[in-house]
C-alpha positions in Angstrom: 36.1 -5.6 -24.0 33.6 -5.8 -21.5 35.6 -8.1 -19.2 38.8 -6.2 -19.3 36.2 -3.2 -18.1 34.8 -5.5 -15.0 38.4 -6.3 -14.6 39.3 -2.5 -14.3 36.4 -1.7 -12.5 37.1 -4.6 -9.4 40.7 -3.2 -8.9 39.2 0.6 -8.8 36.9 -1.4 -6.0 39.7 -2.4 -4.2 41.8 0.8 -4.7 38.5 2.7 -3.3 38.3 0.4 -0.4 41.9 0.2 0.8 42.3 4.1 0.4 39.0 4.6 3.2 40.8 2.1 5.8 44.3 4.2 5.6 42.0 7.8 5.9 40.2 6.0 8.6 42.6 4.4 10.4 44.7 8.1 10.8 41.5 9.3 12.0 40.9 10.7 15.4 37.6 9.1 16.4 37.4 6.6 13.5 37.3 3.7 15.9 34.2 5.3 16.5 32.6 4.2 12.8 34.7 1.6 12.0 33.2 -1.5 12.9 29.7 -0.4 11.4 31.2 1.3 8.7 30.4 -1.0 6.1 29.7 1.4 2.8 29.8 5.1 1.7 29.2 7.1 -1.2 31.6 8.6 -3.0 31.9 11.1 -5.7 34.4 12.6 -7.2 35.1 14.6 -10.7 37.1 13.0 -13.3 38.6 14.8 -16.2 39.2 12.6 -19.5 40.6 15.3 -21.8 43.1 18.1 -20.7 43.0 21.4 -19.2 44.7 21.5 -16.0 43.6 18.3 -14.3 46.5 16.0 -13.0 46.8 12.2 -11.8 47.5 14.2 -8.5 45.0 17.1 -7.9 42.5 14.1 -9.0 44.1 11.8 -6.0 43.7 15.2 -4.0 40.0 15.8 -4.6 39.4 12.3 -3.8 41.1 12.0 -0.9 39.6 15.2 0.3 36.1 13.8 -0.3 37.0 10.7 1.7 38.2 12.6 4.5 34.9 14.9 4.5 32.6 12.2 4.4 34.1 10.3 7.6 34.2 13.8 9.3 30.4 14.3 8.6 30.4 10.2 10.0 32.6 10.6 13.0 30.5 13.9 14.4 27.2 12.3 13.4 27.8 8.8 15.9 28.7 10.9 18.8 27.7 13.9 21.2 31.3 13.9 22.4 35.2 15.3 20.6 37.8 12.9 20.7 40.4 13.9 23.1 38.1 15.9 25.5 35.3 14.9 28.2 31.6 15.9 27.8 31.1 18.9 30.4 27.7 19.0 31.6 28.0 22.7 32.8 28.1 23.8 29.2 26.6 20.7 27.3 29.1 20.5 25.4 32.9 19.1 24.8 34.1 22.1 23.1 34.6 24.4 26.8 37.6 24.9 28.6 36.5 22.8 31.1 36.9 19.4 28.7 40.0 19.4 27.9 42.9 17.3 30.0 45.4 20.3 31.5 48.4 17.9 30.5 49.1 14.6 29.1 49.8 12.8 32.2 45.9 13.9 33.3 43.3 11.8 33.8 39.5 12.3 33.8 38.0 11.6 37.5 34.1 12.3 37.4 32.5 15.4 37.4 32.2 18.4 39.9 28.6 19.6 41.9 28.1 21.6 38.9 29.0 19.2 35.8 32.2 20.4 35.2 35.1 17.6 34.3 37.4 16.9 37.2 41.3 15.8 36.2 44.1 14.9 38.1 47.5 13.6 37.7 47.3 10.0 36.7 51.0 9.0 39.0 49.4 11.3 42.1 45.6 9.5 41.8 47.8 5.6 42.0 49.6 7.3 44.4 46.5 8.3 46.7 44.7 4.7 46.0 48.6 3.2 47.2 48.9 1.4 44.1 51.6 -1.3 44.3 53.3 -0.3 41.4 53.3 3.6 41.7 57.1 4.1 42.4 57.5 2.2 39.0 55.8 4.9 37.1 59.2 7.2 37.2 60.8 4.7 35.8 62.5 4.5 32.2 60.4 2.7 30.5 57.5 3.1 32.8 55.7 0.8 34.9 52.2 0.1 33.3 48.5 0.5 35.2 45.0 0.4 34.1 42.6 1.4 36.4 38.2 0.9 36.0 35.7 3.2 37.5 31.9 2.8 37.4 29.2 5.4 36.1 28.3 5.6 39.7 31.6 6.9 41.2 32.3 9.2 38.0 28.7 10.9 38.9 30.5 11.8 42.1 29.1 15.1 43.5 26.9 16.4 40.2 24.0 18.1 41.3 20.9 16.4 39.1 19.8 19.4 38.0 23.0 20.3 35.9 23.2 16.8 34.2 22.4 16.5 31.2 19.8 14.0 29.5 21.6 13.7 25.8 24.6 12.2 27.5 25.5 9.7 29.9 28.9 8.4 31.1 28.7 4.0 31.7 32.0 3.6 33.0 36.0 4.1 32.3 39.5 2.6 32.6 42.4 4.6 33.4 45.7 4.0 31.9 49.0 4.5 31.8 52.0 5.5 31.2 52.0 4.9 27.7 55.2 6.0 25.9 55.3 7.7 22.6 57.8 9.7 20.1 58.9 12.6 21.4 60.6 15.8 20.2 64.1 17.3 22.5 62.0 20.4 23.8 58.8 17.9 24.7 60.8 16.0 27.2 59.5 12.6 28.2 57.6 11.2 26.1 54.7 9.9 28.2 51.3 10.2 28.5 47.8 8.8 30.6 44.8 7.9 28.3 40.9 8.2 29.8 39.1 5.6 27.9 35.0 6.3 27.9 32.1 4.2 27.5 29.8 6.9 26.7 26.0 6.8 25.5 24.6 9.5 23.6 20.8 10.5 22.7 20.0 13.2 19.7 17.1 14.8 19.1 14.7 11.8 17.8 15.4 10.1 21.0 18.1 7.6 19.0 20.4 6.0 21.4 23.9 5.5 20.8 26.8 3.7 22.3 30.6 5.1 21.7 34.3 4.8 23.2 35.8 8.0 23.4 39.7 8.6 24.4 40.3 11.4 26.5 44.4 13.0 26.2 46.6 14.8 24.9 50.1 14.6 23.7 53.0 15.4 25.5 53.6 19.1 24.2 50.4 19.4 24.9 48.9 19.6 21.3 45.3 17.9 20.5 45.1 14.0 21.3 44.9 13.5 17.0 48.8 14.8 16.6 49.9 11.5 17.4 48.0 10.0 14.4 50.0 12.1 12.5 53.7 11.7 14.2 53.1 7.8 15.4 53.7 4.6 12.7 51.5 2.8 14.8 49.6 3.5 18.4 50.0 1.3 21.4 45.9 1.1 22.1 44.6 0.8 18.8 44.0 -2.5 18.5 42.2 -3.2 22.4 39.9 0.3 21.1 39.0 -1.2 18.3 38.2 -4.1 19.5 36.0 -2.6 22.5 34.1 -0.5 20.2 33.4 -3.4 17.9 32.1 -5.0 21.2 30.1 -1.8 22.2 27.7 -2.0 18.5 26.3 -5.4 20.1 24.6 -3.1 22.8 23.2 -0.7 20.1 19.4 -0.6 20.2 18.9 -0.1 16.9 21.7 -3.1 16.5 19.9 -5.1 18.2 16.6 -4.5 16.2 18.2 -5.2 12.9 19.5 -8.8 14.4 16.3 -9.5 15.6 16.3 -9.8 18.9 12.6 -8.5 19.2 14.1 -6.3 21.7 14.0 -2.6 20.2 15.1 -0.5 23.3 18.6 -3.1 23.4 19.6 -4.8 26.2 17.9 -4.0 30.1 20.1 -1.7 32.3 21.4 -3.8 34.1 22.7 -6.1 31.7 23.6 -3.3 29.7 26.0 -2.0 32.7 27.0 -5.7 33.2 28.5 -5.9 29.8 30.5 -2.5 29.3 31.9 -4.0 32.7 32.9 -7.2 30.9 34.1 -5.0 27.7 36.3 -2.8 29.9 38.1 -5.8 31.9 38.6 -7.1 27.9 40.1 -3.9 27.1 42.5 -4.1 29.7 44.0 -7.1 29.0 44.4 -6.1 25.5 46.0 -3.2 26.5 48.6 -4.4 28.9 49.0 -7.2 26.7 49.9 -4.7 23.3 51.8 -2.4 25.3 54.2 -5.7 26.9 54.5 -6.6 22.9 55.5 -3.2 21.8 58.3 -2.1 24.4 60.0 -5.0 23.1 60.5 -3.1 19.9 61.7 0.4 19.7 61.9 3.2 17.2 63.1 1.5 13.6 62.5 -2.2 14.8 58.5 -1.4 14.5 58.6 0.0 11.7 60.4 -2.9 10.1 57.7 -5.1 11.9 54.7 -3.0 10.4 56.1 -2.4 7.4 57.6 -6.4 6.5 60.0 -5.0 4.4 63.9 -4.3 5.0 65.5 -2.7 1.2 68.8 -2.8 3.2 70.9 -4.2 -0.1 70.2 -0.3 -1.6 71.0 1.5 1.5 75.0 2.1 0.6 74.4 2.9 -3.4 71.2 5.2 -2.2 73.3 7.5 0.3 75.9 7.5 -1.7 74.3 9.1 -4.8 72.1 10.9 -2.6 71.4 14.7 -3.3 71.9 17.1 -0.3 68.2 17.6 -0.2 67.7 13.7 0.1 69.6 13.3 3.2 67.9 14.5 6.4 67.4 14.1 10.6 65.2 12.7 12.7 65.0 15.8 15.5 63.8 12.8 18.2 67.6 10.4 17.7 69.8 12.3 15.7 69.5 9.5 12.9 70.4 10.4 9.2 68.0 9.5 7.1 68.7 8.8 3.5 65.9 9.2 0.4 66.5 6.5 -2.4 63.9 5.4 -5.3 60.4 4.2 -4.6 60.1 4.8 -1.7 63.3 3.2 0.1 64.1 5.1 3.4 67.1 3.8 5.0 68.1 5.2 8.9 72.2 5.6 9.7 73.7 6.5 12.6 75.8 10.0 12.5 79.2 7.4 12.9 77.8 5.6 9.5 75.9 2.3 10.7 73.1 1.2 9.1 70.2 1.3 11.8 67.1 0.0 9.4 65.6 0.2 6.2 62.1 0.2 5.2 59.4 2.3 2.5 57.5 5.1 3.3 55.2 7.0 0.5 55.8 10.1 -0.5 52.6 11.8 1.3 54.7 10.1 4.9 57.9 11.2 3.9 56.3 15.2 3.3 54.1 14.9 6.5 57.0 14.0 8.7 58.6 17.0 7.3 56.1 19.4 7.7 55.8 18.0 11.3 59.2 18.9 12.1 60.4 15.3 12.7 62.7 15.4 10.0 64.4 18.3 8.7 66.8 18.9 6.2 70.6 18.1 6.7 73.7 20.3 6.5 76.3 20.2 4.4 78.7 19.0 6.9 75.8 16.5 7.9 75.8 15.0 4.6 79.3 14.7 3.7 80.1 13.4 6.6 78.0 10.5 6.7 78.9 10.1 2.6 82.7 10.4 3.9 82.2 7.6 6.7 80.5 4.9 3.9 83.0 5.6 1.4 85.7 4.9 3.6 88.0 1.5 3.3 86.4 -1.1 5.5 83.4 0.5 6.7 81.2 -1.4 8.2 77.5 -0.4 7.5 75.4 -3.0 9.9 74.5 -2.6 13.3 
């Protein structure tokens, strides 16, 4: 008895575990705690008799306690918002001032009096002549990164308006990245400010952070595209700069015992966030090359390592109205089967791709407004075109 309980108790382990990556991972600003992240304390209320408690308002709560301790996390490790620059005018990030005015913008130093200055990311390669500018307008765009030193993002800031809880080490430019992108948002493109960032709080406690300064297309908060995005063309090279940056961490470097409690000198300090921002760059042009060789469906399939295409026929075809919907960005059908099984069709009848999604991805891209529900016509016509003699169902 007690080894089917250790038994039970290693999978709720694992459950635990894998349920804090996906919440982290959909984060804005989780790259953040991620790579130091390496417990947390949960707790959460289990009912073992009755009343009104449910497998799924007990998956809620926990969930909801999840997401409320890596808030409390995220807000903790930095002085800084994800998506907006630090203004030293109002010492904060939460002005008007911090935010990018579009999501082509990019962040460009500061003003005499601390304020943010931003610019259009095409018009500033355009200025420095860049070789590959006239490629920017095309479809997909041309690709550019772009560093800048503390020293240059300073630029005119009187010293009296600067503030001592946070200072700026240095900063790539990049873009155009392209994302998903509803009719009415038009082109679906947007310039990222990447930020090497340190932060002091009020014991004097030094921290080092990457912060990504945008916003999307339509102009919504930089952390929409967690939501509306299977996967996010610089997650990997962020990750893997701010798993570089926690090497520079004073109090990192006390607990590896370099004998060295204030971290690393200046000057090797600003050496290395160099080094860490060439990195990212490569890792950046390198992920977005891989990606625009997939589009829309074909990622998915790649992410997801599953195709449940042998289904796709029997599932539309016994398909309830309210099972069959379209995606508002291509004009795809998609079809709802069993477990999970969502399988994409053009409006002629082909079979585009099929993968799983869960139910809380299927809801979310709902409530989003990326899927919506499809007419009658919609629905007997594609059930029509499949049941046809000789239709051919593959791309």
């Amino acid at each position: 008895m007690e080894d089917r309980a250790l038994a039970l108790g290693e999978i709720a382990w694992d459950v635990l575990a894998r349920i804090v990556r996906e919440r982290l991972a959909r984060r804005p600003g989780g790259h953040l705690i991620e790579p130091g992240l390496d417990e947390i304390e949960i707790a959460v209320r289990v009912a073992l008799q009755g009343g009104d408690d449910t497998p799924r308002s007990f998956a809620e709560r926990l969930v909801a306690s999840v997401d409320e301790i890596l808030d409390d996390l995220v807000h903790e490790a930095v002085a800084f918002r994800p998506g907006r620059a630090f203004c030293h005018r109002c010492a904060s990030a939460g002005c008007e001032h911090a935010h990018p005015p579009s999501a082509r913008h990019v962040f460009l130093g500061y003003g005499p009096t601390g304020t943010p200055r931003w610019e259009d990311f095409a018009q500033h390669c355009l200025d420095l002549r860049h070789a590959d500018v006239d490629r920017l307008y095309d479809d997909p765009p041309a690709f550019v990164t772009l560093r800048h030193d503390a020293s240059s993002l300073k630029g005119a800031m009187v010293p009296a308006f600067e503030a001592g809880s946070y200072e700026l080490l240095g900063q790539l430019t990049a873009g155009f990245f392209t994302v998903r992108a509803r009719a009415e948002e038009g082109r679906g493109v947007l310039a990222l400010t990447f930020q090497v960032a340190a932060s002091r709080n009020a014991s004097g406690r030094v921290r080092l952070g990457l912060n990504i300064l945008g916003r999307t297309p339509s102009g919504e908060e930089l952390g929409m595209l967690w939501e509306r995005q299977d996967d996010l063309p610089w997650r990997r090279a962020v990750k893997w700069a701010q798993s570089a940056l926690v090497s520079l961490s004073p109090a990192r470097s006390a607990r590896c015992g370099s004998g060295a409690r204030s971290g690393p000198s200046a000057e090797e300090r600003d050496r290395r966030v160099e080094g860490i921002l060439r990195g990212m760059a490569r890792r950046l042009e390198r992920d977005v090359r891989g990606l625009s060789r997939r589009t829309g469906h074909a990622q998915v399939r790649h992410d997801s390592g599953e195709r449940p295409t042998r289904m796709a026929v029997t599932d539309a075809r016994e398909a309830r109205r309210e099972e069959v919907l379209v995606d508002e960005r291509n004009g795809t059908l998609v079809v709802l089967g069993e477990r999970g099984r969502t399988h994409f069709f053009t409006p002629d009848g082909r079979l585009v791709s099929s993968v799983r999604y869960s139910r809380e991805a299927i809801e979310r891209k709902r409530k989003l407004g990326v899927w919506r529900e499809a007419s009658p016509e919609e629905a007997g016509a594609l059930r029509g075109r499949l049941e046809a003699p000789g239709s051919d169902t593959h791309v």
